[in-house]
N, C-alpha and C positions, 0 to 999 in steps of 0.2 A: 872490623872495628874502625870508625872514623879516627882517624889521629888529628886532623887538621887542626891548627889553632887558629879560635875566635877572640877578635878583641872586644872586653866591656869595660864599662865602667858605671859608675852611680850618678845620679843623676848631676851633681855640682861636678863632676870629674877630679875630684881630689881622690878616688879610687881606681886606679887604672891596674885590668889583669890582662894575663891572657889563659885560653883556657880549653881543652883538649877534653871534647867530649866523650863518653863511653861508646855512644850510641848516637850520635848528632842531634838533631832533633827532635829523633823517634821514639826518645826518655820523657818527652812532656805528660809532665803533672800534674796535679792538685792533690791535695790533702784534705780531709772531713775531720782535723784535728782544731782545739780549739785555738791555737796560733794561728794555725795555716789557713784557717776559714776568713780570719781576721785578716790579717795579711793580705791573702787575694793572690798571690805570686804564681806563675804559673814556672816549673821549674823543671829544669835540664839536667841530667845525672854527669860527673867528674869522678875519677880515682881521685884521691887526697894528692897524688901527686900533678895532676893533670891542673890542678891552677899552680900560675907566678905571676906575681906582683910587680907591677911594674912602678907605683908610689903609691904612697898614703895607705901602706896597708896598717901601720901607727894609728891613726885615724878610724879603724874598725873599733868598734864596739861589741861585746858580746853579750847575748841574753839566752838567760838558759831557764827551764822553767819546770814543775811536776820534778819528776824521775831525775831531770840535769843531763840525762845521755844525749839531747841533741844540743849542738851548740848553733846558735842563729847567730851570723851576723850580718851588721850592719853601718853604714857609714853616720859616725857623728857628727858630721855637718847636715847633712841632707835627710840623711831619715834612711834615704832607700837600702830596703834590703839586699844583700849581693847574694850569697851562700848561707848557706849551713851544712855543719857536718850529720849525717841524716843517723837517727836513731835505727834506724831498722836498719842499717845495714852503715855502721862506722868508718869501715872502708869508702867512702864515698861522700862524694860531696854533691849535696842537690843546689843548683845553681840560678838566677832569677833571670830566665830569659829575656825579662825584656833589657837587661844589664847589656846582653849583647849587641854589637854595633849592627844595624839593619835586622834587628828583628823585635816585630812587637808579640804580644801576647795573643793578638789578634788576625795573625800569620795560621794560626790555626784552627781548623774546623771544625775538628774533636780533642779532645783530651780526655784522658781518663781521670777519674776522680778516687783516690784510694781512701779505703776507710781507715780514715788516724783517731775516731774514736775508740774504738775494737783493734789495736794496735798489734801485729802479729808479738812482738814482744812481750806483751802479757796475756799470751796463752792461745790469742783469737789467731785465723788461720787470714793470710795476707788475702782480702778481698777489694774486691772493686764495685763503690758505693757508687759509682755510676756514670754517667758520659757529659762532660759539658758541653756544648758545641754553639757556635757563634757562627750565624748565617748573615753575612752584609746585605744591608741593603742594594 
């Protein structure tokens, strides 16, 4: 288990955490849900205890939306999203990598794409809708 902490922040810096991954990097996301498509966020898994706020966690916003089981938030200055507490799996916090300091979203080549349509929560079994992958020029 990675324990290291990583520092982020949102994009104005009126959000500052730090944040102790489950799994380091090798949690990276996406969602086929109709937030998370929107959104765009590619995301990093956290215990609930694995973030601390360093300021402006006042400053978070919360949206919650359908069911209400996940909570998204995000900073009310800037928009950008930081976390959310993830519905399939409460204990845990899915985290917005590019929040992290030196890393973009684009650090990675693949990522998995989970179907948040067909939600394991309501009934369907946890699948993976498919691979995204970003090749540089």
């Amino acid at each position: 288990m990675d324990t290291e902490l990583l520092s982020a922040s949102c994009h104005c810096g009126t959000v500052k955490f730090t944040v102790a991954l489950t799994d380091g990097l090798n949690s990276a996301r996406r969602c086929t849900c109709s937030y998370c498509s929107m959104r765009g966020a590619l995301a990093v898994s956290a215990n609930l205890d694995g973030i601390a706020f360093l300021q402006g966690q006042n400053a978070l916003t919360l949206y919650q939306f359908n069911t209400k089981s996940a909570k998204h938030y995000f900073c009310s200055k800037c928009g950008i999203y930081t976390h959310h507490q993830r519905r399939s799996n409460p204990n845990e916090f899915g985290v917005n990598a590019a929040c992290l300091d030196c890393v973009s979203p684009f650090d990675f080549g693949e990522v998995v794409v989970l179907d948040g349509v067909n939600h394991p929560k309501d009934g369907h079994g946890s699948r993976v809708a498919g691979i995204l992958t970003f090749t540089p020029k």
